[in-house]
C-alpha positions as CSV (number, residue, x, y, z in Angstrom):
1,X,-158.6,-60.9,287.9
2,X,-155.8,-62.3,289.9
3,X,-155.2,-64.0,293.0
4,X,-154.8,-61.4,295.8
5,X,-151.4,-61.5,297.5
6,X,-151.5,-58.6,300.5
7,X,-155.5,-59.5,301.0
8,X,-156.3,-56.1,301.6
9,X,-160.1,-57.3,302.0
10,X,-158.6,-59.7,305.1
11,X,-157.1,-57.5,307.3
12,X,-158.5,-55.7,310.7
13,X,-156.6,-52.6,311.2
14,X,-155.1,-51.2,308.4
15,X,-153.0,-47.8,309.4
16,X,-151.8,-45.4,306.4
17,X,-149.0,-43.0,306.8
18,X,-150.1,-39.8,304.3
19,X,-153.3,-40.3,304.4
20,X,-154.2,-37.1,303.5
21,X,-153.2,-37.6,299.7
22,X,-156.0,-37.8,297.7
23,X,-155.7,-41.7,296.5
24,X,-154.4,-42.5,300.1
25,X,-158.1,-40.8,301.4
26,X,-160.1,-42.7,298.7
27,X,-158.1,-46.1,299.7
28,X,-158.7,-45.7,303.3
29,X,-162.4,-45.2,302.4
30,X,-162.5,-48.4,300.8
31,X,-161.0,-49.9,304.0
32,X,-163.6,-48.6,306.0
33,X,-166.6,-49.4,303.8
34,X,-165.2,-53.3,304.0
35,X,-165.4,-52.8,308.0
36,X,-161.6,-52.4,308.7
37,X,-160.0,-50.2,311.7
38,X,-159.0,-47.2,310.1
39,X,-156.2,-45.0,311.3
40,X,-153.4,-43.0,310.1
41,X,-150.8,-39.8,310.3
42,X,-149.8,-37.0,308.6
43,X,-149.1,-33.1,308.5
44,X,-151.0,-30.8,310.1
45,X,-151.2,-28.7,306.6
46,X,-154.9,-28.4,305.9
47,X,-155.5,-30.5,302.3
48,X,-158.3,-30.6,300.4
49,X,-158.8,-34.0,302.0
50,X,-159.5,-32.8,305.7
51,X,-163.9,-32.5,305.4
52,X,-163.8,-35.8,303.4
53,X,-161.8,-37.9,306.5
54,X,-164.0,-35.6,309.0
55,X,-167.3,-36.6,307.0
56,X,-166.4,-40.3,306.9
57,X,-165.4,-40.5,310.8
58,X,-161.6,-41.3,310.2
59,X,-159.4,-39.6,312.7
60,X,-155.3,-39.5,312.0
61,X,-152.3,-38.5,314.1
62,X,-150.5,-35.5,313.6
63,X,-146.8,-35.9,312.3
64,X,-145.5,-39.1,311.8
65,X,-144.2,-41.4,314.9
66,X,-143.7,-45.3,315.7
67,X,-146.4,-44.9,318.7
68,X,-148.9,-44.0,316.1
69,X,-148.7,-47.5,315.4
70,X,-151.2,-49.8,317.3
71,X,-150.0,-53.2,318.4
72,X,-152.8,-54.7,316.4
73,X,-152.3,-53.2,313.0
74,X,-152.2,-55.9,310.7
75,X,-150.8,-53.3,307.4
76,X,-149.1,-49.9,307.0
77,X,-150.1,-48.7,303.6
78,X,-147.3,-45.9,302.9
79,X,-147.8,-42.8,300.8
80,X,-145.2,-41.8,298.1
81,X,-144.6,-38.4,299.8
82,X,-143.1,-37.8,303.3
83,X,-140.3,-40.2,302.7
84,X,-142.1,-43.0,301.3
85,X,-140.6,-46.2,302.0
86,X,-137.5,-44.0,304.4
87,X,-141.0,-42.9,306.7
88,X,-140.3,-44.1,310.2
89,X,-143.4,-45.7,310.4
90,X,-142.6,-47.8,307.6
91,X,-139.6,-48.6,308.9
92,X,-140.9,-49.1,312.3
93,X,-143.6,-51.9,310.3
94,X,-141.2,-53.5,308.8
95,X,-138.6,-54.0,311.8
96,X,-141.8,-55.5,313.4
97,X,-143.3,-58.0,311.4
98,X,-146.0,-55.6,310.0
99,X,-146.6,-55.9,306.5
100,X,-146.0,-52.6,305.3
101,X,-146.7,-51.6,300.9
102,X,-147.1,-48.6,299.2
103,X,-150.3,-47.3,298.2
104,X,-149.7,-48.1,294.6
105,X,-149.2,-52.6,295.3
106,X,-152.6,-52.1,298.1
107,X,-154.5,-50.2,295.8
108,X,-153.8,-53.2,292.8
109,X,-154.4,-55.8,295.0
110,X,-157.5,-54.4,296.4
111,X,-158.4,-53.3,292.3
112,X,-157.7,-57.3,290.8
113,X,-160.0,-58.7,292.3
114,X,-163.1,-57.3,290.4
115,X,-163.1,-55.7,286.3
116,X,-161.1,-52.5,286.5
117,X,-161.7,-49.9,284.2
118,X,-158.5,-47.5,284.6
119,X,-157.7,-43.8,283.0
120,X,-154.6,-43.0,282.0
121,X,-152.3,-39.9,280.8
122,X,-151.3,-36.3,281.3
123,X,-154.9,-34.8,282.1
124,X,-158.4,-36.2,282.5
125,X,-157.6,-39.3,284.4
126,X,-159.6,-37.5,287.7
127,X,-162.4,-36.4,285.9
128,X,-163.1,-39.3,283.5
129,X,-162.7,-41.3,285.9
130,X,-164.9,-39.3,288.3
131,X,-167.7,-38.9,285.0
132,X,-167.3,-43.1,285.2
133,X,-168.2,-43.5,289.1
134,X,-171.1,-40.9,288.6
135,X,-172.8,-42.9,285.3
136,X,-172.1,-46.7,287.1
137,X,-173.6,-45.2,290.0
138,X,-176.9,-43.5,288.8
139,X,-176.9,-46.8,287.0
140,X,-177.2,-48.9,289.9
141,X,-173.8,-50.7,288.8
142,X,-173.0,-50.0,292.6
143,X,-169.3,-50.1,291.5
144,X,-165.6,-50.1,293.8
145,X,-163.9,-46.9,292.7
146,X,-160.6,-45.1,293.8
147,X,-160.3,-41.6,292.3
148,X,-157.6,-39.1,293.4
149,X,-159.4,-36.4,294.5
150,X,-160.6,-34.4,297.8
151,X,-164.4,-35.1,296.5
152,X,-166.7,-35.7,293.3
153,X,-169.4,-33.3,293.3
154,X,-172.1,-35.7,292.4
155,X,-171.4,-38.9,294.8
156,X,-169.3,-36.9,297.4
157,X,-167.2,-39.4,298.5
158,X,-163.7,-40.0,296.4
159,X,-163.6,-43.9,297.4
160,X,-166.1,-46.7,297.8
161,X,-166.0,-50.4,297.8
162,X,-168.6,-52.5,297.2
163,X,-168.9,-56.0,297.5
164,X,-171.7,-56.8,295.1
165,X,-170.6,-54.6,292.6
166,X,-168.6,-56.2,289.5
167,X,-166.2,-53.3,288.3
168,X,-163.4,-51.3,290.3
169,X,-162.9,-47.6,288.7
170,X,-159.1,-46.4,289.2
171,X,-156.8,-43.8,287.6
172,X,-153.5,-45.3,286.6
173,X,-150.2,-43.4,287.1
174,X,-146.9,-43.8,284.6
175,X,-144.9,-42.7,288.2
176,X,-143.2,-45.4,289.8
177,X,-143.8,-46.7,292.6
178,X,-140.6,-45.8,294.8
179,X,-138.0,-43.7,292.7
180,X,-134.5,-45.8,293.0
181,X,-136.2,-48.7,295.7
182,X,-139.0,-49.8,293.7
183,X,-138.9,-48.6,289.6
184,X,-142.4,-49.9,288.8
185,X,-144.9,-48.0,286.7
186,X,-147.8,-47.9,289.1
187,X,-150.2,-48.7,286.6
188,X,-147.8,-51.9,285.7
189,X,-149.4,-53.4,289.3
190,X,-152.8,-53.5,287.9
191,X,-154.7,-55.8,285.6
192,X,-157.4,-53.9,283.7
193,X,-160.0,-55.0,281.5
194,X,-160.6,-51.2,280.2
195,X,-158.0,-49.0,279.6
196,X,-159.0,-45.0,278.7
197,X,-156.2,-43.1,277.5
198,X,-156.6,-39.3,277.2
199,X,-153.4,-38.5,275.9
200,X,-149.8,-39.2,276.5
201,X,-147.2,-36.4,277.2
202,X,-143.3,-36.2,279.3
203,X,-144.8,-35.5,282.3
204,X,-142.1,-36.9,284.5
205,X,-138.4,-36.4,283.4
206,X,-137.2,-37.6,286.5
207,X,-137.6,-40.7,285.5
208,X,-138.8,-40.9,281.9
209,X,-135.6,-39.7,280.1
210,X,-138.1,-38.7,276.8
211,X,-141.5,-39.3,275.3
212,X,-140.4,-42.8,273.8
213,X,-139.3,-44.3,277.0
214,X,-143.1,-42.6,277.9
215,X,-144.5,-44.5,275.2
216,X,-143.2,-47.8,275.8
217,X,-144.4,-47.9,279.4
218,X,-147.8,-47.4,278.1
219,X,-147.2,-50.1,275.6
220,X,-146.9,-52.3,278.4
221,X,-149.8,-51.4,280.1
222,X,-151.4,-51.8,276.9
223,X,-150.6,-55.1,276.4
224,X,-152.3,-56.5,279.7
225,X,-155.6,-55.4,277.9
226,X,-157.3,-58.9,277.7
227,X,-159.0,-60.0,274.0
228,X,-162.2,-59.4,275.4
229,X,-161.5,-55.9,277.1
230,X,-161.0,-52.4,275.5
231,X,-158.5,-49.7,274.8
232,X,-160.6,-46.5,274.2
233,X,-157.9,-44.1,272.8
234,X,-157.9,-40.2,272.2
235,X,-156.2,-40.2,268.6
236,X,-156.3,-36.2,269.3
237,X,-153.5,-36.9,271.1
238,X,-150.3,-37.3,268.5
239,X,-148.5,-39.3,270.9
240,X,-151.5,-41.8,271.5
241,X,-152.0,-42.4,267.9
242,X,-148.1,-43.4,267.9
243,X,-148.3,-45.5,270.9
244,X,-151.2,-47.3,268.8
245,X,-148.5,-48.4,266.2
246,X,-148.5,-51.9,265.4
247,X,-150.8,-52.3,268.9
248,X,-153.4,-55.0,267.6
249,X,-155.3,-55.4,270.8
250,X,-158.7,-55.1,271.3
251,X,-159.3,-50.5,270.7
252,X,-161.7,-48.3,270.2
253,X,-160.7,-44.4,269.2
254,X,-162.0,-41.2,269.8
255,X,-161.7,-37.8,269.2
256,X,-162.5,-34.5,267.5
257,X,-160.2,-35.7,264.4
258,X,-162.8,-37.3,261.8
259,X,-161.5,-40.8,261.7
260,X,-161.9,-41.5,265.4
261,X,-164.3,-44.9,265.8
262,X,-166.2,-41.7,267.6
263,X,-166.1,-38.7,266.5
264,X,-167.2,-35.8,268.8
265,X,-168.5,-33.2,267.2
266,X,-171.1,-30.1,266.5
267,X,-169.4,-28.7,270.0
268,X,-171.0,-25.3,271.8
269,X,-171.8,-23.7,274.8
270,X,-175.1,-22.6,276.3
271,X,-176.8,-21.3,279.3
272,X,-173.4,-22.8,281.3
273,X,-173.6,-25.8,279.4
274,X,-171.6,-28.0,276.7
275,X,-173.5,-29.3,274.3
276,X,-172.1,-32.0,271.8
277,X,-172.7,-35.2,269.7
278,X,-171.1,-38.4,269.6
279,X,-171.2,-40.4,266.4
280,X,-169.7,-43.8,265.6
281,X,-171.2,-46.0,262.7
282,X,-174.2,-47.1,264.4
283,X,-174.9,-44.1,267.2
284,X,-175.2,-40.8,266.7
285,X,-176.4,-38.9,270.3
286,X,-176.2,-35.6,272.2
287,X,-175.1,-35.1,275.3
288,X,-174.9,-32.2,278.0
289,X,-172.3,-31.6,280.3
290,X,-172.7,-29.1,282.9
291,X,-168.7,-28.5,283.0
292,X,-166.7,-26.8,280.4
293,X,-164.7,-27.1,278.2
294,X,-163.9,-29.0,274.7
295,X,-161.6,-31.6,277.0
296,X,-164.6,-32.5,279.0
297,X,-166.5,-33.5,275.9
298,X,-164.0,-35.6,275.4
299,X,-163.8,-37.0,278.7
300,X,-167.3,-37.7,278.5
301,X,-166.8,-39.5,275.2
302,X,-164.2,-41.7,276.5
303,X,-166.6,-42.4,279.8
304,X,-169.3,-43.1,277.6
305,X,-167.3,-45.7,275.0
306,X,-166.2,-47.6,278.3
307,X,-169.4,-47.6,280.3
308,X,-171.3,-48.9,277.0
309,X,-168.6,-51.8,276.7
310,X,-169.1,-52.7,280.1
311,X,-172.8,-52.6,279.0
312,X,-174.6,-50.1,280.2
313,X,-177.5,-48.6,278.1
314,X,-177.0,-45.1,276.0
315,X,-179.9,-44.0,277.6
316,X,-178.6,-44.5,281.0
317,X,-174.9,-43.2,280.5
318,X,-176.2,-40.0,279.1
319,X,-178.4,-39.4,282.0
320,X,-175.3,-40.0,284.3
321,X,-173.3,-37.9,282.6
322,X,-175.5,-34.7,282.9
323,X,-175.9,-35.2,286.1
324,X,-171.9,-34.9,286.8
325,X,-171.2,-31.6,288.1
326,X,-167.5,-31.5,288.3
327,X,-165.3,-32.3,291.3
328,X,-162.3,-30.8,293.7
329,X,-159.5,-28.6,292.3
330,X,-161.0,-29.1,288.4
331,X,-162.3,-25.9,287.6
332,X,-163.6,-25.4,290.7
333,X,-166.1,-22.6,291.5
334,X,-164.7,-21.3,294.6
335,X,-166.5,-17.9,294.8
336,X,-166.4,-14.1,294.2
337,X,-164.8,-11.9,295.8
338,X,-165.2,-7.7,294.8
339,X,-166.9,-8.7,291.9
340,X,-164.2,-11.2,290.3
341,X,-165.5,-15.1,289.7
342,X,-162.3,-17.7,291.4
343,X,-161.6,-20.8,290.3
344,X,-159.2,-23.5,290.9
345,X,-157.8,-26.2,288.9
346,X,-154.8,-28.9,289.6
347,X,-153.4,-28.3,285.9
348,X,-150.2,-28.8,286.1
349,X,-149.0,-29.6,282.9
350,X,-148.3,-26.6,279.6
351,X,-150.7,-28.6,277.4
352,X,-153.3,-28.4,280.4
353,X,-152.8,-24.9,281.6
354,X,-153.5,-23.6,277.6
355,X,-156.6,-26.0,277.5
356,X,-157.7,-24.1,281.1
357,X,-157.4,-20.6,280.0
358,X,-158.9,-21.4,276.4
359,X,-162.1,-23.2,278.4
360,X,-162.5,-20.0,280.6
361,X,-162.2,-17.7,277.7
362,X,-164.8,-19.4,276.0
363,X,-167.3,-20.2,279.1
364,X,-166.8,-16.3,280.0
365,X,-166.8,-14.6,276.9
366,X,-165.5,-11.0,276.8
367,X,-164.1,-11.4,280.3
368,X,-160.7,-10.6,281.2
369,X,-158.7,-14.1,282.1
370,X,-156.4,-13.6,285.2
371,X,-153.8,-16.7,286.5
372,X,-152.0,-17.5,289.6
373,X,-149.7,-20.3,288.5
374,X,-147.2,-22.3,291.5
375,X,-144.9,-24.7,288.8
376,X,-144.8,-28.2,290.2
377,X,-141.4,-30.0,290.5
378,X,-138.0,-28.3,289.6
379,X,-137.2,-31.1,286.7
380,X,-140.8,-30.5,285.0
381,X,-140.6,-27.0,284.7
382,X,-137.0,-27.1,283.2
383,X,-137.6,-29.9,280.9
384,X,-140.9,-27.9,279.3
385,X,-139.6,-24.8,279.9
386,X,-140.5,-23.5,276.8
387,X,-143.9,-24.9,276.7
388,X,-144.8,-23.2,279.5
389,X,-144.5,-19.4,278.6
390,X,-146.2,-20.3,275.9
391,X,-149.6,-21.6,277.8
392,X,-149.0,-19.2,280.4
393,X,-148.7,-15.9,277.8
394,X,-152.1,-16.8,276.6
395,X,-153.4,-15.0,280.1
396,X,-154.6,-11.6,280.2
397,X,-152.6,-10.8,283.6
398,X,-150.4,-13.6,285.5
399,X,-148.8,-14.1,288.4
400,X,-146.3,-16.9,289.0
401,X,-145.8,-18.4,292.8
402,X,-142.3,-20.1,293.9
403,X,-141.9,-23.9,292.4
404,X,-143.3,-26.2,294.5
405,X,-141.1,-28.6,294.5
406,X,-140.9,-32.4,295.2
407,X,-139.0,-33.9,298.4
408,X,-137.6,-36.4,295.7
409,X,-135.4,-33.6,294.0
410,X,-133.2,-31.1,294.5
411,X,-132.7,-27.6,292.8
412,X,-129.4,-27.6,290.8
413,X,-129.6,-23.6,290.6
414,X,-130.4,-23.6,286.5
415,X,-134.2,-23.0,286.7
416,X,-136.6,-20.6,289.0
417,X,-139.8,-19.0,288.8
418,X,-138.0,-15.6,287.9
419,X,-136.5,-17.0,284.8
420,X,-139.6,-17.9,283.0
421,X,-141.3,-14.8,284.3
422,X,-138.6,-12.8,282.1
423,X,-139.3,-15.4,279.3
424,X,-142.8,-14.7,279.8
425,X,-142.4,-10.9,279.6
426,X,-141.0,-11.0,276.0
427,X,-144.0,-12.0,275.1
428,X,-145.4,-8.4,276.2
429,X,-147.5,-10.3,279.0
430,X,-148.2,-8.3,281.9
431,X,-146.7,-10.6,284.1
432,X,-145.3,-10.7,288.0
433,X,-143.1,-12.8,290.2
434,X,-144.9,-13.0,293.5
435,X,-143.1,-15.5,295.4
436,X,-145.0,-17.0,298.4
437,X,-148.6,-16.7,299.3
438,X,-148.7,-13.1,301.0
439,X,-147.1,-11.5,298.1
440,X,-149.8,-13.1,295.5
441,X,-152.7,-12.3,297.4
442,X,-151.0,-8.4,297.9
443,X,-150.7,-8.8,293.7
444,X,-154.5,-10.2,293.3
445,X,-155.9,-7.6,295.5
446,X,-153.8,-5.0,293.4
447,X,-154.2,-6.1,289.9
448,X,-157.3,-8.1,289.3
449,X,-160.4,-6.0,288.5
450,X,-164.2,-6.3,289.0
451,X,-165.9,-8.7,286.2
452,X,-162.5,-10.6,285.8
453,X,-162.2,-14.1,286.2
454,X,-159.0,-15.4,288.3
455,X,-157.8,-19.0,288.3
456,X,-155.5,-20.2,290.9
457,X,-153.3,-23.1,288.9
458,X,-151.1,-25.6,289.7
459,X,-150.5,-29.4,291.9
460,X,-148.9,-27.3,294.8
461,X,-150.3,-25.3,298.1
462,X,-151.8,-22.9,296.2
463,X,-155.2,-24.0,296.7
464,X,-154.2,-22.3,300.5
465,X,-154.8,-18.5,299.3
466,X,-158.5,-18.8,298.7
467,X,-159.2,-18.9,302.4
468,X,-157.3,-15.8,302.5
469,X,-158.4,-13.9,299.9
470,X,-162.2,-14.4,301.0
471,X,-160.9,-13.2,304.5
């Protein structure tokens, strides 16, 4: 733990421009659980966020203005989206004596004062760390968490503080903290005493120029593990088993690969549940998971190494995690519709997507697998290009939306959604460009059948057709 230097915990009225982004909403939680005025501003866009800031009582301005700024706001907390640090508001704090941070530097100062336990990597940070909150919970740990997510099925709420409790539960994110102002890793702000790490993948070309200058800023977080705290690695993961090269901290591995420190294994599906052991050299237990999927074992394993290093009994962490039940935008139920199952999922990533549309196969067996996939970013989807028709061929029928792209980059003209449609169509997928919302839903309604499953994919809007489509 360090000493805190914005004292979060101090102020009165903390205001936080975004704050419908899913870490911004869990933050602002926390804030209001510790008896701080909330307030804040952002788009009018409905986000998955709007019921949770409803449910907790947290009202926010529409568009973003200097008069949205009380006179006694003692912090602007500033999301990394709508301008960032070039917000007005921000601007507007600074010019005025307001101390204004991003939400990465609040949410570490808030996070180093207790024993964070932080996920890490392309995939799983949400859920693991979600699985975490829900075992510490039923445990009566009564633990601080920040989890980027509209809501966690089994506590609700994506953001609590607690005074009493000893641990804060956070994901980490490689991004930095302002592209070109401030060049930070996020996760570089924190202090952690556990560290899961799922896997490790070039998820942001922007900045990471390739996987080894990936690697070596999770080195560095690695190396702020103290003697007494854990790295609990996924050595499925090629690049985690590189990035544990000459590491000689304090680790524990895991994995389906048979010389993980736990080994996950004897793996099935019944009645909607995943069933699975986890063996080490002195445990060898079952578990059940009422959410799919081979990655969610594994999820579970790393929540369940973690949880029993912070102390927690077997008994009690298997009870928690069966009593997870999944949360917002990760394989989401969202309903039927003629006969056809939806769900939703954030994926956003080629090594994701594959691992979706292999988990539905499996948890719908015989089904036909449908996908309506929106690429994220211009720079991701040129830089895996490749990758990605070859997750998205493994569909039975696909659609693929416009890239949603980033406000930090612009589109040099070399990549589109229409190119790797024709990449995917070599493939001989039966596959369709559709462009913006109305033109999907016209391609749904038209091409997927009764007793097919449809998954809408992807860290965009998309997650706007489903009120449409059940219209």
């Amino acid at each position: 733990m360090v000493q805190s230097k914005i004292n979060f915990k101090d102020r009165h009225h903390i205001h936080f421009t975004g704050i419908k982004g899913v870490g911004m909403t869990a933050l602002a939680l926390c804030a209001k659980d510790l008896g701080i005025k909330v307030t804040g501003s952002d788009v009018a866009e409905y986000f998955v966020t709007d019921e949770t800031l409803k449910k907790a009582g947290i009202d926010y301005y529409i568009g973003f203005n200097p008069e949205n700024i009380d006179k006694n706001v003692d912090l602007l907390v500033t999301t990394g989206a709508h301008g960032g640090f070039n917000n007005q508001e921000f601007a507007y704090a600074k010019q005025n004596g307001i101390e204004a941070v991003s939400y990465a530097e609040a949410l570490a100062d808030l996070a180093n004062n207790k024993k964070i336990i932080t996920t890490v990597g392309v995939g799983g940070k949400t859920t693991t760390a979600s699985m975490l909150a829900t075992i510490f919970n039923d445990a009566k740990e009564d633990p601080s968490y920040v989890v980027g997510v509209g809501s966690i099925n089994s506590k609700d709420r994506p953001g609590h503080y607690s005074l009493e409790g000893k641990y804060f539960i956070c994901e980490g994110d490689d991004y930095v903290v302002s592209p070109g102002i401030d060049n930070r890793a996020k996760f570089l702000l924190l202090d952690p005493e556990i560290v899961i790490v799922s896997n490790i993948d070039h998820d942001h070309p922007d900045i990471y120029k390739n996987i080894g200058d990936t690697l070596k800023t999770f080195r560095k977080l690695f190396t702020k593990i103290p003697k007494d705290g854990l790295l609990v690695a996924c050595i499925d993961s090629e690049n985690v088993r590189n990035s544990l090269k000459d590491y000689t901290g304090p680790v524990k591995t895991y994995g389906f690969s048979e010389d993980a420190d736990y080994v996950v294994s004897q793996y099935e599906l019944e009645d909607k549940k995943a069933l699975f052991r986890i063996k080490d050299t002195d445990i060898n237990t079952s578990v059940v998971l009422k959410v799919p999927g081979k990655y969610n074992a594994l999820n579970a394993t790393a929540a369940f190494i973690a949880s029993k290093h912070a102390g927690i009994s077997q008994g009690k962490i298997v009870r928690g995690l069966y009593k997870y039940l999944g949360c917002r935008r990760r394989f989401e139920y969202i309903g039927e519709f003629a006969g056809v199952e939806v769900y939703d999922d954030y994926a956003h990533h080629p090594k994701e997507i594959s691992k979706l549309i292999e988990t539905a196969r499996e948890w719908f067996s015989g089904k036909r697998v449908a996908v309506v996939f929106q690429p994220h970013t211009y720079s991701r989807t040129k830089v895996l290009f490749n990758e990605f028709v070859q997750s998205l061929s493994k569909a039975d029928t696909l659609a693929v939306m416009e890239i949603y792209a980033s406000a930090r980059e612009d589109n040099d003209g070399s990549i589109s959604s229409e190119k790797l449609v024709e990449s995917i169509k070599m493939k001989n997928v039966n596959v369709f460009y559709t462009k913006g919302h109305e033109k999907t839903l016209e391609w749904i309604k038209g091409n997927v059948k009764k007793g097919d499953v449809l998954l809408t994919v992807g860290a965009g809007d998309i997650f706007h057709l489903h009120k449409k489509l059940f219209e």
